[in-house]
Every structure is written in structure tokens, then in C-alpha cells.
ZADO-1210 file (C-alpha; in nm, 4 decimals, padded with zeros to 6 digits):
<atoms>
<atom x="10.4817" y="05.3831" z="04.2753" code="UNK" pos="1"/>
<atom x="10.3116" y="05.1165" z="04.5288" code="UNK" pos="2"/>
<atom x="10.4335" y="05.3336" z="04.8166" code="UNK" pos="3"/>
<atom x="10.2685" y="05.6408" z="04.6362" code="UNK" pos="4"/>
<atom x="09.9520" y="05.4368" z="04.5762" code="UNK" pos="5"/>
<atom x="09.9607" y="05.3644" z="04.9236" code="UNK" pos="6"/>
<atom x="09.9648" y="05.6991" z="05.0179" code="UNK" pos="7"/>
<atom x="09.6875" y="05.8184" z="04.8237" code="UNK" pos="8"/>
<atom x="09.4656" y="05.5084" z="04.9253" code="UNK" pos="9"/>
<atom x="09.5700" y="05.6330" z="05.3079" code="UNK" pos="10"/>
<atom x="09.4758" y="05.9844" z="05.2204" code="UNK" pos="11"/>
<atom x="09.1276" y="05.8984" z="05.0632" code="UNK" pos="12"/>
<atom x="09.0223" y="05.6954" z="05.3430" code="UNK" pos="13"/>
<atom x="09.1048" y="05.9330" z="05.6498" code="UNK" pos="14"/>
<atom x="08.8871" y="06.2071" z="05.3953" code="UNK" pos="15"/>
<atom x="08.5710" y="05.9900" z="05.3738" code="UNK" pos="16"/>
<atom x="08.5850" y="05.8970" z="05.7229" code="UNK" pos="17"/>
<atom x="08.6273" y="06.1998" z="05.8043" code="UNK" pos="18"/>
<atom x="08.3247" y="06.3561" z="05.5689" code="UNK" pos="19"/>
<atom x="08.1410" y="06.0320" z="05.7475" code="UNK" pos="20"/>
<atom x="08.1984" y="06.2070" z="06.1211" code="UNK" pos="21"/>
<atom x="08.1077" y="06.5440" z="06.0028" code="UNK" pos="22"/>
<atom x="07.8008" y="06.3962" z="05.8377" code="UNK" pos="23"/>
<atom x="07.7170" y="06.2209" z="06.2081" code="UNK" pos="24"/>
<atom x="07.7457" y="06.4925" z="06.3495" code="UNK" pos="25"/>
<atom x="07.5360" y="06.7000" z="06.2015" code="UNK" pos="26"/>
<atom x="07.2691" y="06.4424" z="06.2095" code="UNK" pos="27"/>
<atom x="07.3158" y="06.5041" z="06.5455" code="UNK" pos="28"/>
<atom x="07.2579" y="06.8834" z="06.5798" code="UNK" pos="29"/>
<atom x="06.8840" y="06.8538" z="06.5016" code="UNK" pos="30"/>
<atom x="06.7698" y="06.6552" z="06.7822" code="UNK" pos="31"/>
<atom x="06.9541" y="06.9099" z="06.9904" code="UNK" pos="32"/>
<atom x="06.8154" y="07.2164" z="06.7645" code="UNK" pos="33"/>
<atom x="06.4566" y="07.0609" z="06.7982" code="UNK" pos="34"/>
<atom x="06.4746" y="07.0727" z="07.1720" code="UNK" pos="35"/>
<atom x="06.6175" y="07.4268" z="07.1996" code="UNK" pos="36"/>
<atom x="06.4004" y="07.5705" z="06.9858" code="UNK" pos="37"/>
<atom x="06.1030" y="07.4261" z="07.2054" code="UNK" pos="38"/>
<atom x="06.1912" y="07.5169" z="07.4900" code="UNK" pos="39"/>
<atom x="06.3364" y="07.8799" z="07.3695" code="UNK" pos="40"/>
<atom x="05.9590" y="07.9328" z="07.2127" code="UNK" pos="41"/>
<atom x="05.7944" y="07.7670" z="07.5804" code="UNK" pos="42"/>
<atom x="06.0187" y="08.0648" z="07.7481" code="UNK" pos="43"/>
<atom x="05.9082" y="08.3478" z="07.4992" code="UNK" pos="44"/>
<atom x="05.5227" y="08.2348" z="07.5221" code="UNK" pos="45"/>
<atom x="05.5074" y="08.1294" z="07.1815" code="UNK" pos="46"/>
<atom x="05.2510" y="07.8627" z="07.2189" code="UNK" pos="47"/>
<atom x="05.2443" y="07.7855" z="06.8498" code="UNK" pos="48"/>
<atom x="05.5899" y="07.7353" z="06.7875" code="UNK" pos="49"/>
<atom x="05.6163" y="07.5607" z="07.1156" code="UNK" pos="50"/>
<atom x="05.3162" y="07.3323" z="07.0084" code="UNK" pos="51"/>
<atom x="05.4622" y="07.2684" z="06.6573" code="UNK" pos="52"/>
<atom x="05.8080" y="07.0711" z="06.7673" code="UNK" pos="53"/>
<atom x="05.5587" y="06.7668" z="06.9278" code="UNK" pos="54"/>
<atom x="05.4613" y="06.4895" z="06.7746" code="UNK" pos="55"/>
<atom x="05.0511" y="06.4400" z="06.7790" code="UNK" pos="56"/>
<atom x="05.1264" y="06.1031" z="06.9276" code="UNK" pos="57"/>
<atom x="05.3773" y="06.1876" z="07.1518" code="UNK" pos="58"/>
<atom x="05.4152" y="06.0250" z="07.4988" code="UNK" pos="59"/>
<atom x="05.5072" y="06.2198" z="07.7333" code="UNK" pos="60"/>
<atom x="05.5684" y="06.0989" z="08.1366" code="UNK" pos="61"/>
<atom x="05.5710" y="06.3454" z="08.3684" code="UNK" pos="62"/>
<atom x="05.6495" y="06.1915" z="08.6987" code="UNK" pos="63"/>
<atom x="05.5095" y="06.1834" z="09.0652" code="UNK" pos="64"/>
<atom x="05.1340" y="06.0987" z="09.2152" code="UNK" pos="65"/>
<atom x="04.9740" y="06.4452" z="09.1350" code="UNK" pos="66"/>
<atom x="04.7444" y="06.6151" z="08.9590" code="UNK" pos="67"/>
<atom x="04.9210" y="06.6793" z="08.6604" code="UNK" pos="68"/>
<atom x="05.1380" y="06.3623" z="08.6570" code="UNK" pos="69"/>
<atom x="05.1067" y="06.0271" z="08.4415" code="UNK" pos="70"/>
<atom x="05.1767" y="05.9599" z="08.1022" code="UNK" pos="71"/>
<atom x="05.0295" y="06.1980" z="07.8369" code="UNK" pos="72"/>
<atom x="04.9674" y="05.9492" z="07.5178" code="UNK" pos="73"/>
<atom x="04.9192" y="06.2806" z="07.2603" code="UNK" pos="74"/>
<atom x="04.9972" y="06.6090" z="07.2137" code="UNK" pos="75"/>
<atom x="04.6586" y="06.7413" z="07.2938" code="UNK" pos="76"/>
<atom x="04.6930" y="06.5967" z="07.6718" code="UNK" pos="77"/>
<atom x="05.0510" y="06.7244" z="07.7030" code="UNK" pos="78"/>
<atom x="04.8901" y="07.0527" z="07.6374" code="UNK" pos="79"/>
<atom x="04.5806" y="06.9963" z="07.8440" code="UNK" pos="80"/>
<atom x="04.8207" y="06.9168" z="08.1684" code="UNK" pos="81"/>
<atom x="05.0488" y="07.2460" z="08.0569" code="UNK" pos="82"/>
<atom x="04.6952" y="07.4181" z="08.1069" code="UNK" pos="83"/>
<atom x="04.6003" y="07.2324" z="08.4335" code="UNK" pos="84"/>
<atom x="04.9749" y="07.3481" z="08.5590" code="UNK" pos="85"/>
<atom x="04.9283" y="07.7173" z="08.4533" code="UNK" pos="86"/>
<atom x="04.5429" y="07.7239" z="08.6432" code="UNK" pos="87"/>
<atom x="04.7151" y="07.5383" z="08.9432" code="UNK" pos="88"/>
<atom x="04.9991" y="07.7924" z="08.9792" code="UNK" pos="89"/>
<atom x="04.8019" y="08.1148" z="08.9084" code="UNK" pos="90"/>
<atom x="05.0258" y="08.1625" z="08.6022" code="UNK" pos="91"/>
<atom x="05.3111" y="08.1879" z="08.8142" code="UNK" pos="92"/>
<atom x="05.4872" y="07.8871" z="08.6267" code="UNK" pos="93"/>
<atom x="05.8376" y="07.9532" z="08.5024" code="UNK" pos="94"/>
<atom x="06.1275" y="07.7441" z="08.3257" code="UNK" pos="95"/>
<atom x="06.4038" y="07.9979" z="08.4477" code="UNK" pos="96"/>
<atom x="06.6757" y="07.8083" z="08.3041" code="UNK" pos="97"/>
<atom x="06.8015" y="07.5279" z="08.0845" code="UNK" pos="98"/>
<atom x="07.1276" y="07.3540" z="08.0760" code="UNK" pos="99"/>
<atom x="07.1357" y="07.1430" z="07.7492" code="UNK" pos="100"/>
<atom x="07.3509" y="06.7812" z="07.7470" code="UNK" pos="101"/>
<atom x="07.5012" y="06.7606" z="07.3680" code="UNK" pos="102"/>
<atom x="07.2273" y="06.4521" z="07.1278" code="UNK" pos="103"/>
<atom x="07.3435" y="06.1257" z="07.1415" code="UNK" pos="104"/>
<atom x="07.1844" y="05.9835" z="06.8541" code="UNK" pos="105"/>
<atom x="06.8079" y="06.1314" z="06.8534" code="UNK" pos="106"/>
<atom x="06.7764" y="06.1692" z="07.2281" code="UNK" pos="107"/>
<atom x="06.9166" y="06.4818" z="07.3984" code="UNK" pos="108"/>
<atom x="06.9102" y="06.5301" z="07.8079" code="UNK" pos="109"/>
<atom x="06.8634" y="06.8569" z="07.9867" code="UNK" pos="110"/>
<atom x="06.7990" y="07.0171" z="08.3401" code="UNK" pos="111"/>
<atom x="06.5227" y="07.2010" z="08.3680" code="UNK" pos="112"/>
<atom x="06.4962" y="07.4674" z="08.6538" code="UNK" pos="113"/>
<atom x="06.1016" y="07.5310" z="08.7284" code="UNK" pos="114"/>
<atom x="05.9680" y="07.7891" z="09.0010" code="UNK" pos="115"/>
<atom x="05.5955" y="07.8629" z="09.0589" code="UNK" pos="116"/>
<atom x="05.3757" y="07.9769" z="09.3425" code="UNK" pos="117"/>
<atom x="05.0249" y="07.9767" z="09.4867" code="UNK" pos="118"/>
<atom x="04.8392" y="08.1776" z="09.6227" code="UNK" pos="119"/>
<atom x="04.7918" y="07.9857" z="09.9596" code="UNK" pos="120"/>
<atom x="05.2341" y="08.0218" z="10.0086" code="UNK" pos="121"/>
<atom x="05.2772" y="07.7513" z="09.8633" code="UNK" pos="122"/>
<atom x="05.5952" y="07.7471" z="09.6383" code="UNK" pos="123"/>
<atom x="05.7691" y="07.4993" z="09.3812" code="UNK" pos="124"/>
<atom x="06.1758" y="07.5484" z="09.2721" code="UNK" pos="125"/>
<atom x="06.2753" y="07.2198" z="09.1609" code="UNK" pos="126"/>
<atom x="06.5283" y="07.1092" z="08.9005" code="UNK" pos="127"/>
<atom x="06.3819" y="06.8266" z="08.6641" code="UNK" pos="128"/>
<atom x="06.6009" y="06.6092" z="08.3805" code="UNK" pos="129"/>
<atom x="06.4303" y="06.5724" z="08.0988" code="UNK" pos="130"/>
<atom x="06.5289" y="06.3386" z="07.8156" code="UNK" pos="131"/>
<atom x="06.3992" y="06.3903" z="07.4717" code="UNK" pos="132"/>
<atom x="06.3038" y="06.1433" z="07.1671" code="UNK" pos="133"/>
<atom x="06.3128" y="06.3379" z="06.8548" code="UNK" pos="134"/>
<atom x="06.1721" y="06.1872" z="06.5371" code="UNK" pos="135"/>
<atom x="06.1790" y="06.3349" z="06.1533" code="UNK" pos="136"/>
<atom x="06.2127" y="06.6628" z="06.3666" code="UNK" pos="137"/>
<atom x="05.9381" y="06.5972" z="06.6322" code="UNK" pos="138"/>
<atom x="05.9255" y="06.5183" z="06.9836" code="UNK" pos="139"/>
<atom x="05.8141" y="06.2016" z="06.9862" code="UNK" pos="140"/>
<atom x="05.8984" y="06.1289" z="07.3449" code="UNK" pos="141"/>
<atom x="05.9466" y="06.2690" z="07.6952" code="UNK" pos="142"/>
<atom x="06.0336" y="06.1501" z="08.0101" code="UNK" pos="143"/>
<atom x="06.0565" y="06.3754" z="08.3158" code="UNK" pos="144"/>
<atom x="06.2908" y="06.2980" z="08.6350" code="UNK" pos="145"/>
<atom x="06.2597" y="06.5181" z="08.9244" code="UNK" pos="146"/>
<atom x="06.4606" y="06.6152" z="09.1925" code="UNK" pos="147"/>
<atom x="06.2407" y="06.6346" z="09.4561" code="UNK" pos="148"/>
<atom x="05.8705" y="06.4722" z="09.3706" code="UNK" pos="149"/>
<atom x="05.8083" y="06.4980" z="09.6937" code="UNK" pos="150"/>
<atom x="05.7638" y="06.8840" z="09.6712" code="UNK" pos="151"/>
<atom x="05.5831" y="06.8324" z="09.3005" code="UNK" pos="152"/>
<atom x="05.3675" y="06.5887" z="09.4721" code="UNK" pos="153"/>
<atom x="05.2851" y="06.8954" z="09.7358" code="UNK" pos="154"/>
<atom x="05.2459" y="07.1534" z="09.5110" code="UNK" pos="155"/>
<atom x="05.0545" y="07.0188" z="09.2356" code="UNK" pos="156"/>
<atom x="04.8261" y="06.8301" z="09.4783" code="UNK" pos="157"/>
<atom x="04.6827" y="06.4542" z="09.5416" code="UNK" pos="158"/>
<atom x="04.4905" y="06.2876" z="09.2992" code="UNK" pos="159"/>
<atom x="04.1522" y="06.3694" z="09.3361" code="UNK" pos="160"/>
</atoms>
């Protein structure tokens, strides 16, 4: 009977912890869904759906000494420098891909593969890493690493 008891104790355990890792994991999914559906709805030019998964008080810091880099202390200037980008390239901005690094806990990593162009020749293709902060199913926080800020820091131009 103790042996049996045993068993069933044994048994019960390895279920909850195993409803407990299943539970974890899909806490993890949203961070991870939040992200890809941002970045899906930047690709398909669906400003308000792009615009809806950030925070009003997010930070965002976009690196380099540019025109369009710094830190971006609310949604409206993350927006305002997406504009500033899209005047400075002609419209020729693109993310053409995205690999996505799985959440851990409520941050979540990807590369980010950007190309633009202006009209004087000169041409960005640079791969950035961006990491995440997702909060009750916002961004909350971004920070940008590029691979070459030396060619963002050409393209985008000095600091006036």
C-alpha cells in the first residue's frame, strides 16, 4: 500500500510540474507573438496595427550618431523618427527579412535585415539585432544593435 501511495504521490507530482512547464511556456509565446505580429503588420504597411503593439511610453534606442538615432522616450517619437527614416530614404525603406530568437521571459531577440536607397546612390543593407521588452502585451522597450553603424551613420546623415 505505501509503495502504491508512493507511486501515485510520484505520478501527481511529474503531472503538475509538468502542467507548470506547459503553463511557462505559454507565458512565453506572447512576448514572441507580440513581436511577430509587429513586425508582420510594419511589413504589410499596416500602420495601425503596427502602432497598436507599442507602449505610449515606450523607450526605444536606436543606435549610431545620425539623424534618426538616440533614444525615443514615447511612442509618438518612435513614430516621428519612422517618418524622418521614410522622408530620408525616399520611401525606399524595407525590413526584407526577420529571423526571430524563441522569448526568454518577456524579452525576445531578432535580426532584422533593412535595405533602403537615396536618390544621390547612396544605399543602406545592414542587418540590425533588436531585443524586445514586452509588457501586458506592449512593447515597452527596444534596443537596436547594428552591424555596421558606420554605414547607418552614412546613410542617415550627421547630426545637424
Amino acid at each position: 500500500m505505501k509503495t502504491i501511495l508512493t507511486i501515485i504521490a510520484t505520478i501527481m507530482t511529474l503531472s503538475m510540474n509538468a502542467q507548470n512547464t506547459q503553463n511557462a511556456a505559454r507565458s512565453n509565446d506572447m512576448p514572441l507573438k507580440v513581436v511577430t505580429e509587429f513586425l508582420s503588420a510594419y511589413m504589410a504597411h499596416d500602420h495601425e496595427k503596427f502602432a497598436s503593439k507599442l507602449h505610449p511610453d515606450l523607450v526605444w534606442v536606436q543606435p549610431g550618431n545620425n539623424r534618426v538615432s538616440g533614444e525615443k522616450k514615447s511612442k509618438n517619437e518612435l513614430l516621428q523618427m519612422g517618418g524622418k527614416m521614410a522622408q530620408l530614404s525616399e520611401g525606399t525603406l524595407k525590413l526584407e527579412s526577420v529571423k526571430y530568437f524563441d522569448a526568454n521571459g518577456n524579452k525576445v531577440a531578432c535580426i532584422l535585415h533593412w535595405k533602403a536607397a537615396q536618390p544621390n546612390g547612396a544605399v543602406l543593407d545592414v542587418e540590425n539585432v533588436d531585443v524586445y521588452t514586452i509588457e501586458n502585451g506592449l512593447i515597452v522597450h527596444a534596443v537596436v544593435y547594428s552591424a555596421n553603424i558606420a554605414a547607418e551613420n552614412d546613410f542617415w546623415g550627421p547630426v545637424p
